[in-house]
C-alpha positions in Angstrom: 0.0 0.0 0.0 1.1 3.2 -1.0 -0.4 6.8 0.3 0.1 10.3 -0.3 -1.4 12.4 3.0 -2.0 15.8 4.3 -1.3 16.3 8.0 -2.3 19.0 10.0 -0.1 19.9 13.7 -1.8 23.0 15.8 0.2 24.4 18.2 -0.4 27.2 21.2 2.8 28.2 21.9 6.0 25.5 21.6 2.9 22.8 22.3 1.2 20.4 19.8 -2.9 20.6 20.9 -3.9 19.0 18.5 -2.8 16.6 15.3 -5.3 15.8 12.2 -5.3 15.1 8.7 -6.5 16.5 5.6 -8.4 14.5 2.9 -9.9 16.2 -0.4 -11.3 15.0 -3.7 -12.2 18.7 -5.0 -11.3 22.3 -5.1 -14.8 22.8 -2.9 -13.8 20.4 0.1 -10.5 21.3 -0.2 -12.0 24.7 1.0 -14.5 23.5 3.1 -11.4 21.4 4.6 -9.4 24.8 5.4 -12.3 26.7 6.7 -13.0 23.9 9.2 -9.4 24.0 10.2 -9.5 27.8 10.6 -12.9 26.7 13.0 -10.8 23.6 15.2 -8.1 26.6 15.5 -10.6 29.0 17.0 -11.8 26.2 19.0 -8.1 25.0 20.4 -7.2 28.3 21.2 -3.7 27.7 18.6 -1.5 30.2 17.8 0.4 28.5 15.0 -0.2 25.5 12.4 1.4 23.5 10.3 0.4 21.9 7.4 2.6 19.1 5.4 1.5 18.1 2.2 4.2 15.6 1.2 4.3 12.8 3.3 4.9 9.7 2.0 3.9 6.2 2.9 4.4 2.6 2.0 4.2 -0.8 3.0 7.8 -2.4 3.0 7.6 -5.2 0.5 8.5 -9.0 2.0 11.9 -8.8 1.2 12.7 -5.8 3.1 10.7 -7.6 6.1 13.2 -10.2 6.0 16.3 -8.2 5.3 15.0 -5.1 8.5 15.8 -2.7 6.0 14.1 -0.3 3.5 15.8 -0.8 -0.3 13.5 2.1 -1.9 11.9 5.2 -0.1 7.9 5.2 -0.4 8.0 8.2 -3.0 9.5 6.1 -5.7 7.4 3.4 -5.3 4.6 3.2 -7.6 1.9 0.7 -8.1 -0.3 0.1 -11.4 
């Protein structure tokens, strides 16, 4: 299994509050997404957020299961 996701850290202060993801199949819930983010901010009293939009993961493949090591980073894998 490969995934591309969207994380979301809130802060007040140096603190993590609260930690979330992101998920959007459109330009609307994309905004609809940021406005209830804007909303959980209010909410959380946050001061500060941080949103990653490239972070990569991937199931390592039987081999690297055996070996305890990763041979190929989850961005370059690619299924069909």
């Amino acid at each position: 299994m490969m995934a591309h996701a969207t994380f979301v850290f809130l802060y007040r202060g140096d603190k993590i509050v609260q930690l979330g993801s992101l998920v959007f199949d459109s330009q609307g819930t994309k905004i609809l997404s940021f406005e209830k983010l804007a909303n959980q901010m209010k909410a959380m009293k946050a001061d500060g957020v941080v949103v990653s939009s490239e972070s990569w993961f991937a199931e390592p493949t039987r081999k690297e299961k055996e070996l305890g090591i990763l041979l190929f980073p989850p961005r370059v894998r690619w299924t069909d």
